[in-house]
N, C-alpha and C positions, 0 to 999 in steps of 0.2 A: 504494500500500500504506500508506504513511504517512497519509495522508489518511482512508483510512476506520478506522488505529488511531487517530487523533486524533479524529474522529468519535464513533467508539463512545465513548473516553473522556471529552470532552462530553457525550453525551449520556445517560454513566449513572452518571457522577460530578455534571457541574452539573445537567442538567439533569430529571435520574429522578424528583424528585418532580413536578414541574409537568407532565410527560406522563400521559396514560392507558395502559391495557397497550393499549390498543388502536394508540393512537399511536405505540407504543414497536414495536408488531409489525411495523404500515405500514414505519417507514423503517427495519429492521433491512436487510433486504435491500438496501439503498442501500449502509451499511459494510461490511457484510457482501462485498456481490460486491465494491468496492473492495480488499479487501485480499485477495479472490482472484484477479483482477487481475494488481495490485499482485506478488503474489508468483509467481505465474505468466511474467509477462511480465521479471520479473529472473531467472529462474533458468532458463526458457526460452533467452533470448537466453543467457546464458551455455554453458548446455549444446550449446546448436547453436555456436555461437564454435568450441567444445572439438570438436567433430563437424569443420566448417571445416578446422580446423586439426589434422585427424587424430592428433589425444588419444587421442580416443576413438571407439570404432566403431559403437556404438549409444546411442538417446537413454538410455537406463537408465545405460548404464555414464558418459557425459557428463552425467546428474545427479548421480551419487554422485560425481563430482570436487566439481562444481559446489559441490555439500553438503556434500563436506568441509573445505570452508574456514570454515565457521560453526563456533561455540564454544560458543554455547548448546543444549542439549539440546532445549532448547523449539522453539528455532528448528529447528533438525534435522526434530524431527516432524511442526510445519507445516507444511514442506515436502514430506516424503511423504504427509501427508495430503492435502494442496491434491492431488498429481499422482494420489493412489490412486483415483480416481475413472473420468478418461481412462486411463488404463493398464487398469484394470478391464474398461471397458465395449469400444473401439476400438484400442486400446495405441497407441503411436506411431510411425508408419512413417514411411519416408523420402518419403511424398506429405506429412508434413506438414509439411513444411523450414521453414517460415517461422516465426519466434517470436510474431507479433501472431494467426495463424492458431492457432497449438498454445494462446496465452488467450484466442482467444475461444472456440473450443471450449471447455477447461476450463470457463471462467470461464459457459458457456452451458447445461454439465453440470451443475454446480454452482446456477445460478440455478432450473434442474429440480426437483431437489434440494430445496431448500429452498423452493420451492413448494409440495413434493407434502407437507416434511413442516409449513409452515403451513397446508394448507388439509384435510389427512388427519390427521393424530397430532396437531398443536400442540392443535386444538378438544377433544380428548377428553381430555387433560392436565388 
């Protein structure tokens, strides 16, 4: 996660003028899934932990613990953003017990995602 905010912030702090929008569009999706990822596979693993260790009884209600320990608003809705996606399309059942399994999903919805909307809606922009 950090990696691809450090990413993006190199690359549209220093480096924005010397790319093309073209260039800039290519590697977006490199940071981009990074800090889907990234935030997926820490809030995942926690949630299942909370699951584990009989917290909590479903992955929803083991994310909102999870979530409640952030302090940032921002961060808060990252976070439900990143998971509204998989919950939307699949939701998350107990076949998906594994945290690396529940990001690459995500993180595979998401790379969909931001395919459909660079090669359908980004061009007519």
């Amino acid at each position: 996660m950090y990696a691809g905010i450090a990413m993006a912030g190199i690359i549209y702090v220093v480096m924005f003028d010397s790319l093309s929008e073209t260039e800039l569009v290519n590697i977006s999706p490199i940071w981009f899934l990074l800090i889907i990822f990234g935030t997926c596979g820490l809030y995942t693993e926690k949630a299942v932990l909370l699951i584990l260790n009989r917290q909590a009884d479903t992955f929803a209600e083991a994310l909102n613990k999870a979530v409640s320990e952030l302090k940032s608003p921002v961060s808060i809705v990252l976070v439900y953003v990143v998971f509204s996606l998989p919950f939307l399309i699949f939701g998350v059942r107990e076949r998906f017990s594994s945290p690396l399994i529940i990001s690459l999903l995500t993180t595979l919805l998401w790379a969909g995602a931001l395919y459909f909307f660079l090669i359908a809606i980004f061009p007519e922009l």
